[in-house]
Structure formats: C-alpha cells, structure tokens
C-alpha positions in Angstrom: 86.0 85.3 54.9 86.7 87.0 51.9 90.6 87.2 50.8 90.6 91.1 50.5 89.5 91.2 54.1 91.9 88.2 55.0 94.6 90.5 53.7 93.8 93.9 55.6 94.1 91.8 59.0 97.1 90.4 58.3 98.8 93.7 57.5 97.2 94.9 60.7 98.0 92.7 63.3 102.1 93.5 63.1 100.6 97.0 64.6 98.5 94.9 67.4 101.2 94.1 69.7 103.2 97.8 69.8 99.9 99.3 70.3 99.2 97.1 73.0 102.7 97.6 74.7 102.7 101.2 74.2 98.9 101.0 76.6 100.6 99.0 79.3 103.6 101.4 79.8 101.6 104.7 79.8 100.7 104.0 83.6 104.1 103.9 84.2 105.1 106.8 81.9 102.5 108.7 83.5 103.4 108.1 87.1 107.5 109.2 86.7 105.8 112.6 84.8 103.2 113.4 87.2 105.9 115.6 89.4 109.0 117.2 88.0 110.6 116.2 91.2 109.1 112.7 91.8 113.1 110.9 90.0 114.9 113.0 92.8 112.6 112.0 95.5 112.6 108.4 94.3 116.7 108.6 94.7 117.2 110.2 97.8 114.7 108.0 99.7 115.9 104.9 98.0 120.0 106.4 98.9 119.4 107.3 102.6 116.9 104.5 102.9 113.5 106.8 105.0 109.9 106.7 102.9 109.6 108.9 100.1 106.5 110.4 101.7 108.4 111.6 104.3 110.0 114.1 101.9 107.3 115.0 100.3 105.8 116.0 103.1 108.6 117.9 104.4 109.0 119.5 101.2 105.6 120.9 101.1 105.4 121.9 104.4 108.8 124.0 104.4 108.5 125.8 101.2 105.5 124.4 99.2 107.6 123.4 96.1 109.5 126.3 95.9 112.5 125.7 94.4 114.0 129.2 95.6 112.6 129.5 98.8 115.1 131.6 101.5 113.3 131.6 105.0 114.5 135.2 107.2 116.7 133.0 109.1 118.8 131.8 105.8 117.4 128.3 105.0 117.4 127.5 101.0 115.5 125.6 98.7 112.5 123.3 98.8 113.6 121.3 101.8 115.6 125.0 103.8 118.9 123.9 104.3 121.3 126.1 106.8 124.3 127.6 104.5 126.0 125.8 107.3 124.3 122.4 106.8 123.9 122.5 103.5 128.3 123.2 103.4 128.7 119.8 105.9 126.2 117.7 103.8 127.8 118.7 100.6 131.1 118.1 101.7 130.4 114.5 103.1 127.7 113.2 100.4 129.6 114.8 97.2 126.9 117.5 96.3 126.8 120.2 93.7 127.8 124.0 94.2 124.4 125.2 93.9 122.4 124.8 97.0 118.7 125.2 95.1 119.6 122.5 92.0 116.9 120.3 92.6 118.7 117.4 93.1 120.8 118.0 95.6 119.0 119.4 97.7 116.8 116.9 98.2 119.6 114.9 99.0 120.5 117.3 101.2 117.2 117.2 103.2 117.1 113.5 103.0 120.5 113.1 104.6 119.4 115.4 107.2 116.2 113.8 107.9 117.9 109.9 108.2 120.6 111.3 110.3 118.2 113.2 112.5 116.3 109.9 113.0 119.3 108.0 113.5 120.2 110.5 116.5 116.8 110.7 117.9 115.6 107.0 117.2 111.2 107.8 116.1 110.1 110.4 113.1 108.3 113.8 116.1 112.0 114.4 117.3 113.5 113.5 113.9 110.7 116.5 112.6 111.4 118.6 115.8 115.2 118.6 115.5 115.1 119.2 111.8 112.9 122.4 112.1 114.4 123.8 115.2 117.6 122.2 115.3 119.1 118.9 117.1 120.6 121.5 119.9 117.4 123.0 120.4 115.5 119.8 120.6 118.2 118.7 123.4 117.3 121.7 125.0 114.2 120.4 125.1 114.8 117.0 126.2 117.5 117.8 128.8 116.3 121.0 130.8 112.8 121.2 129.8 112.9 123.9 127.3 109.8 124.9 125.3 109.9 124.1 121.8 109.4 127.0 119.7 105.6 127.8 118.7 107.1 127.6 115.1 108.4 123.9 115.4 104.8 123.0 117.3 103.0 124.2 114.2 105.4 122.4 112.3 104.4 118.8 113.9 100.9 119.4 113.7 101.1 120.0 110.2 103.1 117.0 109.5 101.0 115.0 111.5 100.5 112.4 108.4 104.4 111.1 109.0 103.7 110.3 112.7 100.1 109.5 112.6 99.1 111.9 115.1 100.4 109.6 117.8 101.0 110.7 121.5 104.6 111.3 121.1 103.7 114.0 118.5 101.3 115.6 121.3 104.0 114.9 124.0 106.8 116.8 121.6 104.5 119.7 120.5 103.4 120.1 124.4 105.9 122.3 126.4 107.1 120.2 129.9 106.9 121.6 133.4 109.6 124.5 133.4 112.5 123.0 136.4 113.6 126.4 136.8 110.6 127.8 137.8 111.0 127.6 141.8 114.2 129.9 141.1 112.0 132.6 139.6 109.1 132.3 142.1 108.7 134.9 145.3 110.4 133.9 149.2 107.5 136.0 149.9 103.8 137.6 149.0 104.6 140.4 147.1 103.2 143.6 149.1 100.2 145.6 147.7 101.0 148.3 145.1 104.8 147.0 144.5 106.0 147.1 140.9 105.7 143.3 138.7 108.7 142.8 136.5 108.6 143.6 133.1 107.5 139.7 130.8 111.0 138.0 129.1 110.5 138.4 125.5 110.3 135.2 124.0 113.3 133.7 121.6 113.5 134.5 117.8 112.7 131.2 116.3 115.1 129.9 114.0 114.0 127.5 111.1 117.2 125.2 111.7 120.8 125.4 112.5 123.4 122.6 111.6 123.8 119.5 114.0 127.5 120.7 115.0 126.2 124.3 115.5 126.0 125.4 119.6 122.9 125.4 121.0 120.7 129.1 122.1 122.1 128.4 125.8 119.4 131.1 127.9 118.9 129.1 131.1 122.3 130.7 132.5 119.8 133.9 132.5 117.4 132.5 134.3 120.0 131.2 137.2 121.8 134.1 137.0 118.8 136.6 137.7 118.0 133.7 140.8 121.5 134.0 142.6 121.6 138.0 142.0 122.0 139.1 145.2 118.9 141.2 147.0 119.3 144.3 149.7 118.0 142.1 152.8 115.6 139.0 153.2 113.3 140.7 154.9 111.9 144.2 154.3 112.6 146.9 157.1 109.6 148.2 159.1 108.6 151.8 159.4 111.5 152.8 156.9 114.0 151.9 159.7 117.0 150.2 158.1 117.6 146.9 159.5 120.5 146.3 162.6 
C-alpha cells in the first residue's frame, strides 16, 4: 500500500463512525416524524396506561385527524370531547384552555377512555359508553335500551380494538325490549280501526360527560301503559255499557 493512499484512509476513517451512527438512528428519527401526533399519543397512553392503538383508532374513527373537528351535538377535536367533559377532565388532569391544542386533548380522550374501561371492566362497553355516553350505555345494560344506530356503527368500525369478539356483536345487537308486553294489545284489534302513529326514534348524541343524567324515555313508555282507557271491553251495537 502506497503512503499517499495510507494517508487518505486515515483522514477518512474519523468520518466512519458518525456516519455509521447517524444510519442507525434514522429508523428511529424516522418513526417519531412519521405522524405529527405520534409524541402526544406516545404520552397519553404511556400516562393513563391503555395501548396507544387504541387512540389511534379512536382518533381516526371520530374525526379522521381533524384537529378542529365539532360534531352537531358539540364534541371538539380529534378525539370529540363534550364542553362538559372536556371542563371535568381539564380541571382534574391540569389541561390547557384550549380544547383543540393537540396535546391535551388527546389526554383528554385518553383519560376518558381508561376511566370508561375502569367503569365498565372490557374495551365494546368502554367504546360504547364513550360514543354514546356511560348513562346511555347503563340504559342499555339496566332496562334493555337499544344502543343508538350511531354507537353500533361505531363498534363495527372499531372492530380492530376488540377483535371482533362476541361481546362486540352482543353490545352492537339491541336486547329483547322488557317493556314490550305493556305496549302490546288485551285484545285483536278490530278490522278497519286506526294503528298508532310509529315513536320517532331518539336524536343520537355523540357523548355526554359521565356525571351528566341519562335520556330517561322509558317513563313514556309506562306512562302511555297505565293511561287509563273508556272500558275493557268494547260496547255492542253502539249501546253504552251498564
């Protein structure tokens, strides 16, 4: 080896080891840049101790990134807080005035999310009762009460946090009505008399706060059963009954 090229790799190889360094922390460098939100994500999971995929997947679903997103019923942000929520959750975990910073709420849907699960103990009700609202989903657990279409979509399209298991189905799938013998006829109703107009169904909501009251309508439906009626039986030949 000649000394001219001895020289030349000795001035190079100071450069070797940098060079070298710099190639095993791109991977990394890449992987915190390859989502503006992926530090937040990383902080909020890792503060209120649920997966990180679970608020991704939240995220996308309730406002695809959006970092201004407002729903019709009020909820902000990428992971639609309540104004009501989002005041309670600010309060308790020190958040920031501004309900869309990035930051915080994330936080704030993380908080929800772990205390949802913590209430409900498996990740369909945590889901159900952060979309439609833990009073809602007791509704639902309690009496019977439909979920909302809305919050059925909602679990089918977050399927990849529950795995499509058969609680998901059991939550998305409305159970037996108990109510229903209250609504149904004594009697066969006679030919040509007049069906009652369909209920219109409830206004979904996208969530309301945990401390918030709950859409109470089955006092409507055993209200219209004890109503009182003109007779149990219907008169013959238009004479009134003795």
């Amino acid at each position: 080896m000649s000394a001219a090229l001895l020289a030349v790799l000795l001035l190079l190889a100071p450069s070797a080891a940098p060079v070298a360094a710099r190639a095993q922390d791109a991977p990394a460098e890449r992987a915190a840049a390859r989502h503006p939100y992926a530090a937040h994500v990383a902080d909020a999971a890792g503060r209120f101790g649920i997966p990180e995929r679970w608020i991704w997947a939240v995220m996308r679903v309730e406002s695809n990134g959006d970092v201004r997103a407002v729903s019709s019923a009020g909820a902000m942000g990428l992971m639609q807080i309540m104004p009501a929520t989002w005041a309670s959750l600010r309060a308790r975990y020190g958040l920031g005035a501004d309900p869309y910073d990035v930051r915080d709420n994330i936080m704030a849907g993380a908080a929800y999310l772990r205390a949802m699960h913590d209430r409900y103990g498996n990740a369909t009700a945590m889901l159900a009762a952060y979309n439609a609202g833990p009073g809602r989903y007791d509704e639902y657990l309690s009496r019977g009460r439909p979920l909302p279409v809305e919050t059925r979509a909602y679990l089918a399209k977050l399927a990849s946090i529950t795995g499509g298991s058969d609680d998901t189905r059991l939550a998305a799938a409305p159970l037996p009505d108990p109510f229903a013998w209250r609504r149904a006829a004594l009697f066969a109703v006679r030919p040509g008399a007049v069906s009652p107009a369909p209920r219109s169904a409830d206004r979904t909501v996208s969530q309301v706060p945990p401390e918030g009251p709950a859409d109470d309508r089955a006092g409507l439906v055993m209200a219209d059963a004890a109503s009182p009626s003109n007779g149990l039986f219907v008169p013959l030949s238009g004479r009134p009954p003795p």
